[in-house]
Wavefront OBJ file of the C-alpha trace (Angstrom):
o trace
v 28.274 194.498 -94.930
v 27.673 192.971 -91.380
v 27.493 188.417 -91.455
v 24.545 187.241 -94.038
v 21.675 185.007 -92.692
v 19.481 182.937 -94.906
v 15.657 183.722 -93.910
v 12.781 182.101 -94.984
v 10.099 184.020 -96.530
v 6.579 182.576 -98.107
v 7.033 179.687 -95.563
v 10.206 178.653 -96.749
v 9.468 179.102 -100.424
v 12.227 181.608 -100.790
v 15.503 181.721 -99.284
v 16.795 185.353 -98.708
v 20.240 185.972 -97.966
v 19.865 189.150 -95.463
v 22.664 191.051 -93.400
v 22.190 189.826 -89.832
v 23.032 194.005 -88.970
v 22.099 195.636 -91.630
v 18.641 196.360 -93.560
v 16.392 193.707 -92.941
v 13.200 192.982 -94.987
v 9.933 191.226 -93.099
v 6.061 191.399 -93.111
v 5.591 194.859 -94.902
v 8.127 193.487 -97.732
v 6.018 190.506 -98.141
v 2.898 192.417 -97.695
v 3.695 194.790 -100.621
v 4.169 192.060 -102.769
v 1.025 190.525 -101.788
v -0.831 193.625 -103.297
v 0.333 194.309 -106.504
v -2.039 193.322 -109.275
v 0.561 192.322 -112.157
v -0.109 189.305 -114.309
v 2.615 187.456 -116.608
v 4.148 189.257 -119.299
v 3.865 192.039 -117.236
v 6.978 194.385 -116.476
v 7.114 195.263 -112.962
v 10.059 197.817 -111.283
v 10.851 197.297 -107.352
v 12.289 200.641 -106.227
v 14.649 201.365 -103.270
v 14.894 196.799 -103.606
v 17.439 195.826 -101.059
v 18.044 192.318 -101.132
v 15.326 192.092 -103.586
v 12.782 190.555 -100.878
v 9.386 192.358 -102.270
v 10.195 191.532 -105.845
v 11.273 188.018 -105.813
v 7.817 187.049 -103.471
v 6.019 188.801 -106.252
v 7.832 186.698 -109.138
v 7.605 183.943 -106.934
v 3.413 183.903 -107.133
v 3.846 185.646 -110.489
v 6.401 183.965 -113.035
v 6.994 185.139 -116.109
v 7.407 188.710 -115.089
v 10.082 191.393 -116.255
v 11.178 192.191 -113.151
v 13.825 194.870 -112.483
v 14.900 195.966 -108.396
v 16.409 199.805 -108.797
v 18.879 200.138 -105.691
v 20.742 202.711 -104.095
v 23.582 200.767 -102.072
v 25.927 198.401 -104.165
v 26.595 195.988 -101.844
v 22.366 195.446 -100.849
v 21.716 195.423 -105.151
v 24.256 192.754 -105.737
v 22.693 190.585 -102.536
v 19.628 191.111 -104.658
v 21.178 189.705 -107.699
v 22.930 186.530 -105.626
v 19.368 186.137 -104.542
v 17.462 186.167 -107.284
v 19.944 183.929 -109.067
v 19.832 181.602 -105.839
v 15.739 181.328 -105.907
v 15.409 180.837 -109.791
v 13.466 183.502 -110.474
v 14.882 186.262 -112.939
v 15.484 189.683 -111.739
v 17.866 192.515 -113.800
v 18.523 194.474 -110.534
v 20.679 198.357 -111.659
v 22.568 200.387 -108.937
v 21.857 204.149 -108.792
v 19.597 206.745 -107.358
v 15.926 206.596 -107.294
v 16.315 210.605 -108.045
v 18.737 210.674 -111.030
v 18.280 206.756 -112.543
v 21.103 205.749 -114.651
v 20.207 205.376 -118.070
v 19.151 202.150 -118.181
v 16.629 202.377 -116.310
v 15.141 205.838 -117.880
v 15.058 204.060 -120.711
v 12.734 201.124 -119.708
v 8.606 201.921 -118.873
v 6.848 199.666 -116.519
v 3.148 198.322 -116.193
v 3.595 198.582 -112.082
v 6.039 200.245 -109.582
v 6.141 198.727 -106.231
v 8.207 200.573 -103.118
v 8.548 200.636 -99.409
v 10.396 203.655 -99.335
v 12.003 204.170 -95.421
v 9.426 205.358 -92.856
v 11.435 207.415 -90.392
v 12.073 211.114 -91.081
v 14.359 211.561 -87.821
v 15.483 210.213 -84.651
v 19.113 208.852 -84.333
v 20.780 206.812 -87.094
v 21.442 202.893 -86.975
v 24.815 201.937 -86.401
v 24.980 199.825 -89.217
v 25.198 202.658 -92.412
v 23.423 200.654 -94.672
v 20.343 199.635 -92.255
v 20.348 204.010 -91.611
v 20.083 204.246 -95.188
v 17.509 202.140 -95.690
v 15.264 203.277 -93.048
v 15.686 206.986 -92.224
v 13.817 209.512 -95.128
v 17.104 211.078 -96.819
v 14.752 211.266 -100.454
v 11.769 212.888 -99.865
v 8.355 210.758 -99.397
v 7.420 212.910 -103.098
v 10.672 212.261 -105.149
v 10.060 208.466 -104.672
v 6.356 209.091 -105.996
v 7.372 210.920 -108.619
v 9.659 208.503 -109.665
v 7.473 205.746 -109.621
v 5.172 207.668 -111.930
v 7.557 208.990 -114.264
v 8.741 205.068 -114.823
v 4.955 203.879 -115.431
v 3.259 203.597 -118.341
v -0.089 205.955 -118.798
v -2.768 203.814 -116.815
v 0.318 201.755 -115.361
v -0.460 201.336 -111.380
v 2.331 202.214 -108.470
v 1.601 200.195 -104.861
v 3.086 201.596 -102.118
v 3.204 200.338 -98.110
v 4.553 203.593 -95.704
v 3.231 204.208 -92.158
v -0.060 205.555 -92.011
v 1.117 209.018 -90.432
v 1.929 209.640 -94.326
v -0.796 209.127 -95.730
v -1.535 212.494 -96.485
v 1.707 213.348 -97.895
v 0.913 209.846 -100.460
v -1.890 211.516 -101.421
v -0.631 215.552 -102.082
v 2.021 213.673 -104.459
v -0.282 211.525 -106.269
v -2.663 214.010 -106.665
v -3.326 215.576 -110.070
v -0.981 212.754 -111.687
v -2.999 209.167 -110.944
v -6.506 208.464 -109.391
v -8.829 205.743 -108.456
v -6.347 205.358 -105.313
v -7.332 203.032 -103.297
v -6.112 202.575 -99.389
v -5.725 199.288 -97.680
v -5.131 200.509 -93.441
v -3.172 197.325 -91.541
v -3.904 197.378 -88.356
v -1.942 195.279 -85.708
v -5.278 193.674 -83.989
v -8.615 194.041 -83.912
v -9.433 197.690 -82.612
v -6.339 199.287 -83.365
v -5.165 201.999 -85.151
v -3.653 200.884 -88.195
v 0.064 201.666 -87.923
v 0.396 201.003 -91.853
v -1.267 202.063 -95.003
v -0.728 199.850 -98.704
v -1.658 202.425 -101.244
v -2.152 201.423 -104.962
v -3.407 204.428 -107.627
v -3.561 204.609 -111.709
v -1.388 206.688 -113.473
v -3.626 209.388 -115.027
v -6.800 207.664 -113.477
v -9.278 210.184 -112.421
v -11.822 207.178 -110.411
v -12.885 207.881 -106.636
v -10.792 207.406 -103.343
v -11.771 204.333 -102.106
v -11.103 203.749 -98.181
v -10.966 199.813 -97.666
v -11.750 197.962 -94.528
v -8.630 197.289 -92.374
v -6.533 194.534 -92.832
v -5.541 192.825 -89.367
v -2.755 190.962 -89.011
v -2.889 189.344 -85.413
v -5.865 187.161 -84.156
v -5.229 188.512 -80.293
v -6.202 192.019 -78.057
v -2.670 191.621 -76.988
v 0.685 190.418 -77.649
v 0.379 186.630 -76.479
v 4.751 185.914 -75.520
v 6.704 184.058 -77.753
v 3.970 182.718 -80.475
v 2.757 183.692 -83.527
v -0.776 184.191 -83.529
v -1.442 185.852 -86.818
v -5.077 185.658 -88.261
v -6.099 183.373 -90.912
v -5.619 185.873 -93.801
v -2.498 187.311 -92.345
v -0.609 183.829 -92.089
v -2.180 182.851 -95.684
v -0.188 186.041 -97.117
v 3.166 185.776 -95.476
v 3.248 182.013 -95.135
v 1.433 180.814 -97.878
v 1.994 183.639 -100.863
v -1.236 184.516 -100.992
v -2.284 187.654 -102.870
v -3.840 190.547 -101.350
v -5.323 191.816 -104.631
v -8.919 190.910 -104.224
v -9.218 193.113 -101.455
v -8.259 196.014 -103.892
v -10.815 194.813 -106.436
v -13.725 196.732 -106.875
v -17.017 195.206 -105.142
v -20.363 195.636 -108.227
l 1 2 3 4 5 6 7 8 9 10 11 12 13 14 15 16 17 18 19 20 21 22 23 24 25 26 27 28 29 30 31 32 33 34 35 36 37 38 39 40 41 42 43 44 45 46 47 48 49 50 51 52 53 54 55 56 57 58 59 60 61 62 63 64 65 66 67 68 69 70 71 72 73 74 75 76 77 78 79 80 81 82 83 84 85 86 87 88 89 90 91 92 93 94 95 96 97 98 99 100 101 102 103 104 105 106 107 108 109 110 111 112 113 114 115 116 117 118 119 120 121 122 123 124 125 126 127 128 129 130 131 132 133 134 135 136 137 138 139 140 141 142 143 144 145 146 147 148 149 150 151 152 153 154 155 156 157 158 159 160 161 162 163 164 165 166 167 168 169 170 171 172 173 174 175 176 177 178 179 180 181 182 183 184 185 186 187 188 189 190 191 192 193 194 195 196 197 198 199 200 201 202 203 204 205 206 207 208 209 210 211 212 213 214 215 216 217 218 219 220 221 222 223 224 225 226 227 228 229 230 231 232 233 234 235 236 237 238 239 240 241 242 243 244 245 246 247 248 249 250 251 252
């Protein structure tokens, strides 16, 4: 693994060692967290982890979680760990494969599943091995749905964050096996497209699709130079903590 930096996430709430040429976690990390709906007492599993940075900003705004981090790559689940252990916030992260988990992990159910599983099914690999790992589609977009499922408990909820070109593959894999899906579209600005989808469904649900109104994450038409311009409810998320689970809550 390439030189570690230490990065500030939730404003400099959480300290994340990160491999300055490796995998590195940012907005949609943070983002993902932001959505999930678990309370305390709650057991929550982060799959495909890598340093850990979507599970430890949810146990960060949620403490007293079980959390668990299920990682592929040794050397990314033991930055997790070293993490974890260096915010104060308890995480059991295991090493193995998302398609075959060890036994440890088989034998452990889960009120939520959270994942950011990689978003690019081609093109040419990243140097680094582990950052081409971690970003190029080597387990299908279905096995890491299926084993979110398979690790919930019935009426247990998975959240997902992929690029919104997949939606419909998100949706031929949950179908059948957990409704009342709901779709959150992020949009970079105001008129866009939304380049990314956060999807969150109930394991053996059978409620109605629900299409939410975009998310946008910059206040600007265009890319202002070197300054942040994120909107209100963007910078309250990723600098503040803030949860993105009212937006998910069903409006009487």
């Amino acid at each position: 693994m390439s030189e570690l930096t230490s990065d500030g996430f939730l404003g400099g709430r959480l300290r994340i060692a990160q491999p300055r040429g490796g995998f590195r976690s940012g907005a949609d990390a943070v983002m993902l967290a932001a959505a999930c709906p678990a309370q305390a007492g709650q057991a929550v599993l982060d799959l495909g982890c890598g340093a850990g940075v979507a599970g430890l900003c949810l146990g960060w705004r949620v403490p007293g979680l079980h959390l668990v981090g299920l990682e592929q790559q040794a050397a990314y689940a033991d930055l997790a760990t070293r993490n974890a252990a260096a915010n104060g916030i308890a995480m059991q992260v295991v090493t193995g494969d998302l398609a075959r988990p060890p036994a440890q992990l088989r034998s452990q159910i889960f009120d939520h599943v959270i994942a950011n599983p990689p978003y690019f099914l081609g093109g040419t690999p990243a140097p680094d091995g582990g950052r081409a790992i971690a970003r190029r589609e080597e387990t299908p977009l279905s096995v890491w749905i299926d084993s979110a499922l398979r690790r919930l408990r019935p009426r247990g909820m998975v959240t997902l964050i992929q690029r919104a070109d997949r939606l419909d593959a998100m949706l031929a894999s949950l179908s059948g096996r957990a409704g009342s899906v709901a779709i959150l579209p992020v949009a970079g600005r105001a008129g866009r497209e939304a380049g990314r989808v956060i999807v969150q469904a109930t394991k053996g649900a059978r409620g109605p699709l629900r299409l939410l109104a975009p998310f946008v994450m910059h206040r600007a038409p265009a890319h202002p130079g070197d300054r942040e311009d994120l909107t209100e409810a963007a910078s309250a998320v990723l600098r503040e903590g803030s949860p993105l689970t009212d937006l998910f809550a069903k409006v009487s």
